[in-house]
C-alpha positions in Angstrom: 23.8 -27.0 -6.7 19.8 -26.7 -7.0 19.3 -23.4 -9.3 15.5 -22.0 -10.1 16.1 -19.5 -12.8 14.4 -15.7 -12.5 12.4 -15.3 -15.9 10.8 -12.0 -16.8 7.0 -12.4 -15.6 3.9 -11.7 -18.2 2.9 -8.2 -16.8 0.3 -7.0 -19.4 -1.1 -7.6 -22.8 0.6 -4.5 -23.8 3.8 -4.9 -22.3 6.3 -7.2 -24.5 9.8 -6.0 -23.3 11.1 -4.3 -20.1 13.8 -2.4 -19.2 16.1 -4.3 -16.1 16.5 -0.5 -14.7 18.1 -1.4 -11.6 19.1 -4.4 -9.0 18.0 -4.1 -5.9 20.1 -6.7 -4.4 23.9 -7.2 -4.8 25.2 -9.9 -6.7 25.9 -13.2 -4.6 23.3 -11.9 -2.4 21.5 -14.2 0.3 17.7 -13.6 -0.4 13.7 -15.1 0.9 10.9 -16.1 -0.8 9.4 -12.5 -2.3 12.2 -10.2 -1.7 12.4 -7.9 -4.2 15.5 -7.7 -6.0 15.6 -5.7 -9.4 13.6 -3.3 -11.3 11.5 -3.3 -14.6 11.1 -0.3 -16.5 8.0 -1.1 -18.8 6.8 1.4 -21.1 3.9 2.6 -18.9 5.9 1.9 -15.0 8.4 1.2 -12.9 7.8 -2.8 -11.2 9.6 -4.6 -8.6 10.2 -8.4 -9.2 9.9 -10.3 -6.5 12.4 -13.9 -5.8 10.5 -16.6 -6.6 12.8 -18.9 -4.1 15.5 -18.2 -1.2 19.0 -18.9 -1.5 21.9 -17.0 -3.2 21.2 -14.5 -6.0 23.1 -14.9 -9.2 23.2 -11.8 -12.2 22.8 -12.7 -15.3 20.7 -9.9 -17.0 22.7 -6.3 -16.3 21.5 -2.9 -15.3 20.0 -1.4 -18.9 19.4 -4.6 -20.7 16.5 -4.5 -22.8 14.2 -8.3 -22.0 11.8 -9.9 -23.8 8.8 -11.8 -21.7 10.3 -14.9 -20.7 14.0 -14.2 -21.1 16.1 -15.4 -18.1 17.1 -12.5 -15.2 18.7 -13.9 -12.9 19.0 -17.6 -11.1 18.9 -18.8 -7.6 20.9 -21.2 -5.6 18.6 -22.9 -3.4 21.5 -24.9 -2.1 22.1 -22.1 -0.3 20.6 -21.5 2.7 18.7 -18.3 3.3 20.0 -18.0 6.8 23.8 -17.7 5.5 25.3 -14.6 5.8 24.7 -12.6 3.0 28.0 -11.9 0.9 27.7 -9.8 -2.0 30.2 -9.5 -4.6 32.6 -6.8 -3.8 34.0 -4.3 -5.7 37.4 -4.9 -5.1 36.5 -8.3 -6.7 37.3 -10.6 -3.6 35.0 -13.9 -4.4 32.4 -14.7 -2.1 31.8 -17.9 0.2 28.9 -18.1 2.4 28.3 -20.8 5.0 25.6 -22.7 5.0 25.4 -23.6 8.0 25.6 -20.3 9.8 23.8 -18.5 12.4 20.8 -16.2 11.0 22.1 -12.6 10.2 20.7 -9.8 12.1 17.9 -7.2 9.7 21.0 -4.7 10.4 23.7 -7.0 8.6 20.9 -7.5 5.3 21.6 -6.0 2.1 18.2 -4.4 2.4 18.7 -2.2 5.8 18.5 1.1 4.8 18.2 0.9 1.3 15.1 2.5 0.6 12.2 0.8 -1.6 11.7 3.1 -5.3 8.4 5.0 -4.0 11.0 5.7 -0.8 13.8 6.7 -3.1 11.5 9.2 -4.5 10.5 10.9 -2.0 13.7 11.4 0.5 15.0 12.9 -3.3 12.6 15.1 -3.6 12.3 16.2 0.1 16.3 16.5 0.4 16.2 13.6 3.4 19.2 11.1 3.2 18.4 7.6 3.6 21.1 7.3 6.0 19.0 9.5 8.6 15.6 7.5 7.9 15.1 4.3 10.1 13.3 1.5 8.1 10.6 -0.5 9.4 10.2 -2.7 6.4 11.5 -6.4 5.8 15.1 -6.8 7.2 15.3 -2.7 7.8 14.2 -1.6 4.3 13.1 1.8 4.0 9.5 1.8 2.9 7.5 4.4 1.3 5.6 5.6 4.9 9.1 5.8 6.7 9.9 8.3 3.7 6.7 10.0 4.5 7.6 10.6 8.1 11.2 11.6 7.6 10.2 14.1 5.1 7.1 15.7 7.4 9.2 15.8 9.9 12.6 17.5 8.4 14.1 20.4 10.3 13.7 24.0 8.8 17.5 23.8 8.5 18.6 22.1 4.9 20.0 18.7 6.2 23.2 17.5 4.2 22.8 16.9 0.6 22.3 13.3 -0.4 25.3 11.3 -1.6 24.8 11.2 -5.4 24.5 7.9 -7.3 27.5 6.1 -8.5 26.7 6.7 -12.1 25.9 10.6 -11.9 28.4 12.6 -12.9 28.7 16.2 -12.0 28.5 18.5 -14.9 32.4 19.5 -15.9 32.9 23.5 -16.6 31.9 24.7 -19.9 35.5 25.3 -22.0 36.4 27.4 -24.7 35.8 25.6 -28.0 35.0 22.3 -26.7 33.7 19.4 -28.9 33.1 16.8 -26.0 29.8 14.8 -26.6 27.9 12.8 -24.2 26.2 9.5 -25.4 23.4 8.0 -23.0 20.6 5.4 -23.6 17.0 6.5 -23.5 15.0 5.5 -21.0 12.4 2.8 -21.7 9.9 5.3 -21.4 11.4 8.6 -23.5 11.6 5.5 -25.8 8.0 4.8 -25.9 6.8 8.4 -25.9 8.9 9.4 -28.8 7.3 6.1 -30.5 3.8 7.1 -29.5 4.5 11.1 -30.4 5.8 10.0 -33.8 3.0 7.4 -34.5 0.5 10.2 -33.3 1.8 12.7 -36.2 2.2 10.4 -38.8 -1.2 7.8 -38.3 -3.3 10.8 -37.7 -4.6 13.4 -39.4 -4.0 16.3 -36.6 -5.0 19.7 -36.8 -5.0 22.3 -34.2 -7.7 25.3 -33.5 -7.3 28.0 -30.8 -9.0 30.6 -28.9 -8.9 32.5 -25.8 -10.9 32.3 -22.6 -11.4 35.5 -19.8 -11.0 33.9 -16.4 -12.2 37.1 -15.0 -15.5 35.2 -13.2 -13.5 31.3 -12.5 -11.2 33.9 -10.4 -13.5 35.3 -8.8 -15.4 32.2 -8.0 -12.2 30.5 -6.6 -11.1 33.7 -4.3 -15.0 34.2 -3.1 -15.1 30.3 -2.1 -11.8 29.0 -1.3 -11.8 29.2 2.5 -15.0 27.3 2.9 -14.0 24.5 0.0 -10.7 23.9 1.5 -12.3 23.6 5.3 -14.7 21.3 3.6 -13.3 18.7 1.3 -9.4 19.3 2.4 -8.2 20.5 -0.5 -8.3 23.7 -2.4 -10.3 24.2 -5.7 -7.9 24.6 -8.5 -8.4 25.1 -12.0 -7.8 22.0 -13.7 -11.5 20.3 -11.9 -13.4 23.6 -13.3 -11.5 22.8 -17.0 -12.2 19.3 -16.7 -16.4 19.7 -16.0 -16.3 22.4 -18.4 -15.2 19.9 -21.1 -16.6 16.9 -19.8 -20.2 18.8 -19.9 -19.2 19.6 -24.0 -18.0 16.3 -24.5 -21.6 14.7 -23.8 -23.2 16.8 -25.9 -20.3 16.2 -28.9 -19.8 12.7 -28.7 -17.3 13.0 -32.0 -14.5 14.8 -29.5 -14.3 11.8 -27.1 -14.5 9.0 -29.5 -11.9 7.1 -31.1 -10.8 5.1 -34.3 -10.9 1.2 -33.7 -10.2 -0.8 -37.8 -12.9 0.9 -39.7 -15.2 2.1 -36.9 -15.8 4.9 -34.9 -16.6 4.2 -31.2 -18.4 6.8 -29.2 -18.5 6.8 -25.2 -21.0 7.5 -23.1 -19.0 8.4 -20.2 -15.8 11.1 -20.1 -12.5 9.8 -18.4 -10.1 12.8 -19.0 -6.6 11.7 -19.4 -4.4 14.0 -17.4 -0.8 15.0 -18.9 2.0 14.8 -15.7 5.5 16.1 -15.3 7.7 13.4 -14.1 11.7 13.2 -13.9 11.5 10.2 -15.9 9.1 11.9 -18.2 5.1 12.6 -19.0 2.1 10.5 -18.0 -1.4 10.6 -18.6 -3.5 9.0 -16.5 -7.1 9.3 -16.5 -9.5 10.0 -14.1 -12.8 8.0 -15.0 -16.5 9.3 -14.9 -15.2 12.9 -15.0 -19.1 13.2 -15.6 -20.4 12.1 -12.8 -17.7 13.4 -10.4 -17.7 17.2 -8.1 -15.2 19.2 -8.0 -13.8 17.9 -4.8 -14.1 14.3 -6.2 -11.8 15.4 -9.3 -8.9 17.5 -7.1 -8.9 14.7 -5.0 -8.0 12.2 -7.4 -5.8 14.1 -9.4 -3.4 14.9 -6.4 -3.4 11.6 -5.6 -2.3 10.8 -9.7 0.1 13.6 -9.2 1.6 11.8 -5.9 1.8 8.4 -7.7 3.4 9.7 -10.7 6.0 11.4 -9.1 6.6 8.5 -6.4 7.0 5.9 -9.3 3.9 4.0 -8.1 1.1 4.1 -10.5 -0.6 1.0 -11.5 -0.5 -0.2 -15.3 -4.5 0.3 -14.2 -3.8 3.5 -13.3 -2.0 4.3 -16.3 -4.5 2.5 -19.0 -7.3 4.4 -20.8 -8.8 7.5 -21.2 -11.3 9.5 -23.6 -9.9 12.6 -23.9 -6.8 14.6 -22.6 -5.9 18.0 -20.5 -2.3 19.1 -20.8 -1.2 21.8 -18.9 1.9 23.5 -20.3 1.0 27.1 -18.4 2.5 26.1 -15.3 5.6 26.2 -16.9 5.2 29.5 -18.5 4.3 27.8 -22.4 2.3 31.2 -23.7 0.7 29.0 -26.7 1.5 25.1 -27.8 0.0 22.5 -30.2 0.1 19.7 -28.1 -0.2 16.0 -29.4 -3.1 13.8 -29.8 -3.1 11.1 -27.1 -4.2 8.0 -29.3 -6.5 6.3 -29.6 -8.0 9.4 -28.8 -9.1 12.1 -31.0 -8.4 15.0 -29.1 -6.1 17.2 -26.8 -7.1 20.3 -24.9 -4.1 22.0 -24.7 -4.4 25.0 -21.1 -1.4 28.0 -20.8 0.0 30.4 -18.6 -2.8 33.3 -17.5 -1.4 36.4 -18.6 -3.5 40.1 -17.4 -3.9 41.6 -20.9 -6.1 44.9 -22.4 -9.0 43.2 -24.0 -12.2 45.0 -25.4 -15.4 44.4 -23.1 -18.4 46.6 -24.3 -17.4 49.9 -25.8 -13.7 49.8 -23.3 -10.6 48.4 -22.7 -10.1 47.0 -19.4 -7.0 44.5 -18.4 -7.9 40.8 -18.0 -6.6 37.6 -16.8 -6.3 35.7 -20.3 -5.8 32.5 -21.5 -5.1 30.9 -24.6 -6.5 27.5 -25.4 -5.8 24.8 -27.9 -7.7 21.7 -29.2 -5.5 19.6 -31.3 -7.8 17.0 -32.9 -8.1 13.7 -35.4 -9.4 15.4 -38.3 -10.7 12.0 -39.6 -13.1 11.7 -36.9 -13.6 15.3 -36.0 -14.6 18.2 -38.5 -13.2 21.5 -38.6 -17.0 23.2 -37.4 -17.2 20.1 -34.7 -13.5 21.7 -33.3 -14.2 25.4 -33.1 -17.7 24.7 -31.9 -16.5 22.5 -29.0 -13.9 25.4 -28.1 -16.0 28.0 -27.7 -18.3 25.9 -25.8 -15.7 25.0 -23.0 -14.8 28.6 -23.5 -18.4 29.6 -22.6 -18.7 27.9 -19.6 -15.1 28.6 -18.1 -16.6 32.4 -18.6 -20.1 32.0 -17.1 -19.2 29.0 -14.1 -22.3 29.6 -12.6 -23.9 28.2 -16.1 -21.3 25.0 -15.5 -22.7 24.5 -11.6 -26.4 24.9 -12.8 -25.8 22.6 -15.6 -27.1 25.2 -18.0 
């Protein structure tokens, strides 16, 4: 036997240890040259690993191990050849004998037909699309992201049947009377590294947070009067997050203490503004930027973030994507959070913190009229950034998001 063994690749300066999240190919396998058969869980994405020979796959890593750069995967038998039937260890535990001399196996007979690539996954999830309904068009019949696309743009009004869950899901037992039943699971890789990263960001920091409240009254007004022709335009609508993000990146220029940073025993300041956007993801948040927030429009910025958004939730964001940032937007409104003191994304110094837009009686002049208010937060690194530098960079995004036609003059 001729064995090349499957070590974990270098994937970024960063990145030390992965997670093996989950095998992609069946153990005993037949696989080619640059099929794909696990995936790593680092602490910024999700990465297939490609076979670096064809032959026979062989586990020797398991689902949830924890591997350092360099420690051994898997190995390949290149004494088998890749045009053996493939014969994957079965469950019952029957043992596995390909031929070698065989005749080629058909895409339809590969491990790989119908199982759908993790961007794929994602979607037919989220779009309620079983994979058994989707043809793929990728290598040997695997279901690639586009074939996802299609299946879920073109799903019937009626709710197809539910997807079959995975083996390891449980369904959620009854609540009982007095129970005392505990559930112990491993955290994910990544609720690993965030928990490290909140932690570190509380106790290497000095972190305060200032608040105030902005009256959307006029940014509501602008989007209503100039929707229609911004979405026939650029193909998208105009939300709030670009008019947030020019308001602060205006404010940031002109404060250059918000967007720097602590590197040893210096302070470095930017001269460009790459907002770091917070993201909701089932596997947990992410903050990728969006660079030259500066020197983008509107358009530019809802463009980009949808296409973050789309990523993040697909599992398909680059450790590019992923790297950097100046400053940070985190939008806990759009699940209803009232007021929060969100966490400094370090290196950075700061964290504007947006929430939900309630209609409350505010005093304007000598009445009381009803108004759609929000409450903002800046949490900020209170070594780099004083208490007067904080409040005075609040109420100077505040002044904009109330005056927009100041923001689009440049005023």
């Amino acid at each position: 036997m001729s064995f090349v063994e499957m070590r974990v690749p270098t994937i970024g300066e960063s990145i030390n240890e992965v997670t093996l999240s989950r095998w992609l190919k069946e153990d005993g396998a037949i696989v080619r040259l640059d099929d794909p058969i696990c995936e790593f869980e680092s602490d910024k994405a999700t990465l297939e690993f490609p076979s670096e020979a064809a032959g026979k796959l062989v586990y020797v890593a398991k689902e949830g191990d924890d591997l350092k750069i360099g420690d051994l995967v898997a190995r390949i038998d290149t004494s088998v050849s890749a045009a053996a039937p493939i014969a994957p260890a079965a469950a019952s535990g029957q043992s596995e004998k390909p031929a070698e001399t065989a005749a080629p196996t058909p895409a339809s007979g590969s491990y790989a037909a119908g199982h759908p690539s993790p961007a794929a996954a994602k979607i037919l999830k989220e779009s309620g699309v079983p994979a058994s309904q989707v043809e793929g068009t990728g290598r040997d019949g695997r279901i690639t992201k586009e074939d996802a696309q299609k299946a879920a743009e073109s799903k019937p009004v009626a709710p197809p049947p539910a997807p079959e869950p995975k083996a390891a899901a449980k369904p959620a037992a009854p609540a009982t009377a007095f129970s005392r039943e505990e559930e112990r699971k491993k955290m994910s890789r990544m609720r690993r590294t965030i928990a490290k990263r909140l932690v570190s960001a509380k106790n290497e920091t000095a972190m305060l947070t200032t608040f105030n409240e902005v009256d959307l009254t006029e940014v509501m007004a602008l989007r209503e009067k100039y929707q229609e022709r911004f979405t026939a335009k650029y193909g998208i609508k105009l939300g709030f997050m670009s008019i947030f993000a020019k308001a602060c990146s205006r404010v940031l220029l002109d404060m250059p203490d918000v967007n720097a940073r602590i590197e040893g025993e210096d302070i470095v300041y930017h001269q460009f503004v790459d907002i770091a956007f917070a993201i909701s993801t089932p596997n947990g948040l992410v903050v990728p930027p969006i660079r030259n927030v500066e020197s983008l429009g509107f358009a530019d910025i809802e463009l980009q973030l949808k296409d973050l958004s789309s990523k993040a939730r697909n599992g398909t964001l680059t450790l590019e994507e992923m790297t950097g940032g100046t400053f940070t937007i985190t939008n806990g409104g759009v699940f209803g959070s009232l007021l929060s003191t969100p966490i400094i994304n370090e290196p950075q110094s700061a964290i504007l913190g947006m929430h939900a837009i309630k209609n409350r009686p505010i005093a304007v002049g000598d009445k009381v009229e009803i108004r759609p208010m929000m409450y903002l937060a800046l949490s900020y690194d209170h070594r780099v950034i004083d208490g007067s530098t904080s409040v005075t960079f609040l109420v100077k995004v505040k002044d904009l998001l109330e005056d927009p036609v100041a923001l689009l003059l440049d005023l």
